[in-house]
C-alpha positions in Angstrom: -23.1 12.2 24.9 -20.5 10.3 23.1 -23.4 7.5 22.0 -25.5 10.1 20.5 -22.7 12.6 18.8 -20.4 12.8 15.8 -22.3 9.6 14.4 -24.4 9.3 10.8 -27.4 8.1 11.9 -29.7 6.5 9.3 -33.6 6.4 9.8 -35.2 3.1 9.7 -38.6 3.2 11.4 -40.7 6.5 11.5 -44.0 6.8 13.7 -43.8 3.1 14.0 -43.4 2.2 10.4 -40.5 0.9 8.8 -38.8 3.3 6.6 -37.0 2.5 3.7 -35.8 4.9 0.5 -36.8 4.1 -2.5 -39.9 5.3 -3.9 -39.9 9.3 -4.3 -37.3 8.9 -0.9 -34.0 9.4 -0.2 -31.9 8.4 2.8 -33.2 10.3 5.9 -30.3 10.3 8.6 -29.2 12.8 10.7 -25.7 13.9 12.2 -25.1 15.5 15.5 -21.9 17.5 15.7 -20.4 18.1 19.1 -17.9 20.8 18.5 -21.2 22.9 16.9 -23.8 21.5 18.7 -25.6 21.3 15.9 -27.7 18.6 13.9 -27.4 18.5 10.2 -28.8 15.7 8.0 -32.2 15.0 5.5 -35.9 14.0 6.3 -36.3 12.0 3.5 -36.2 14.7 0.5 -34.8 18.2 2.4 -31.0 18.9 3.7 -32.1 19.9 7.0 -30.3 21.5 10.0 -30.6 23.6 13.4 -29.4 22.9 16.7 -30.1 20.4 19.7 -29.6 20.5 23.3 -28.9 17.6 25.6 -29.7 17.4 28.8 -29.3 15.3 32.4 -32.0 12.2 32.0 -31.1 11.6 28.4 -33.6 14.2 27.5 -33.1 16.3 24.4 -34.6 19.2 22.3 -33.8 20.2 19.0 -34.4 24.6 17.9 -34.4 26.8 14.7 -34.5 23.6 12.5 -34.9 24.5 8.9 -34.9 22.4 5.8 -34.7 23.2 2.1 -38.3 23.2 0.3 -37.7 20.9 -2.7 -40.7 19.0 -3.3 -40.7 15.6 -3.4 -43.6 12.9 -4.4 -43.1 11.6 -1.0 -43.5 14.4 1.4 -45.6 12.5 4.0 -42.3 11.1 5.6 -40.5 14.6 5.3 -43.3 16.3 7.0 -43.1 13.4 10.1 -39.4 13.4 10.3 -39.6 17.6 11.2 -42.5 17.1 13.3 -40.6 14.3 15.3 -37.6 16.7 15.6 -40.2 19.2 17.1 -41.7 16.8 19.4 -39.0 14.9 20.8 -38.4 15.6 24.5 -36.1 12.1 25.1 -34.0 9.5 23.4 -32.6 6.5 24.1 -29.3 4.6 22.4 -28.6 0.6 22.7 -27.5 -1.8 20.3 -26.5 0.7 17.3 -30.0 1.9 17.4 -31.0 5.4 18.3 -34.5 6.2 19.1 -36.3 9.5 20.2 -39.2 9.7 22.2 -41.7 12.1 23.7 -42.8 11.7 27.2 -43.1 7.4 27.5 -44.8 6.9 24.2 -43.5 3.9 21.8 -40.6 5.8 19.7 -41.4 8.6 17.3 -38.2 7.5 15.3 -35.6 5.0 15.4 -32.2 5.2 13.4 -29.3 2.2 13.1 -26.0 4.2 13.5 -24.2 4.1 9.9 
């Protein structure tokens, strides 16, 4: 999906708060490479990557995801972040924003693209 791929996305909302580094955070973004079909980026605090499938309907799933283990004084974001990417079943992009969703709940995660 030419929306979705070989873009920087940067997180900006997470479980329907706004997130912003700072604090014991870094960035959190993610990167989805076509030629791979893999998805690199960070949740917050870990470099994290593994792979994603898309399919027909927009829906998508991401597998063997793995992040470093630094620790980080903020690791309530981190820990969300890789439980969205277990969760997510669907996403949506419109207006530079990219969010992913399970089933028809309100967005696990939403990202501006950089």
């Amino acid at each position: 999906d030419y929306q979705l791929e070989n873009k920087k996305w940067i997180l900006t909302e997470i479980m329907g708060k706004e997130f912003i580094p700072g604090e014991g955070n870094k960035e959190g973004f993610l990167y989805f490479d076509r030629e791979t079909g893999r998805v690199s980026g960070r949740n917050s605090c870990n470099s994290i990557n593994g792979t994603y499938d898309l399919k027909e309907g927009n829906r998508i799933s991401f597998s063997r995801v793995a992040s470093t283990l630094m620790a980080c004084p903020d690791m309530q974001t981190a820990d969300l972040f890789n439980e969205v990417l277990e969760r997510a079943e669907n996403y949506t992009v419109a207006d530079g924003i990219l969010s992913l969703n399970k089933a028809r709940m309100a967005p696990m995660a939403r990202f501006r693209q950089e």
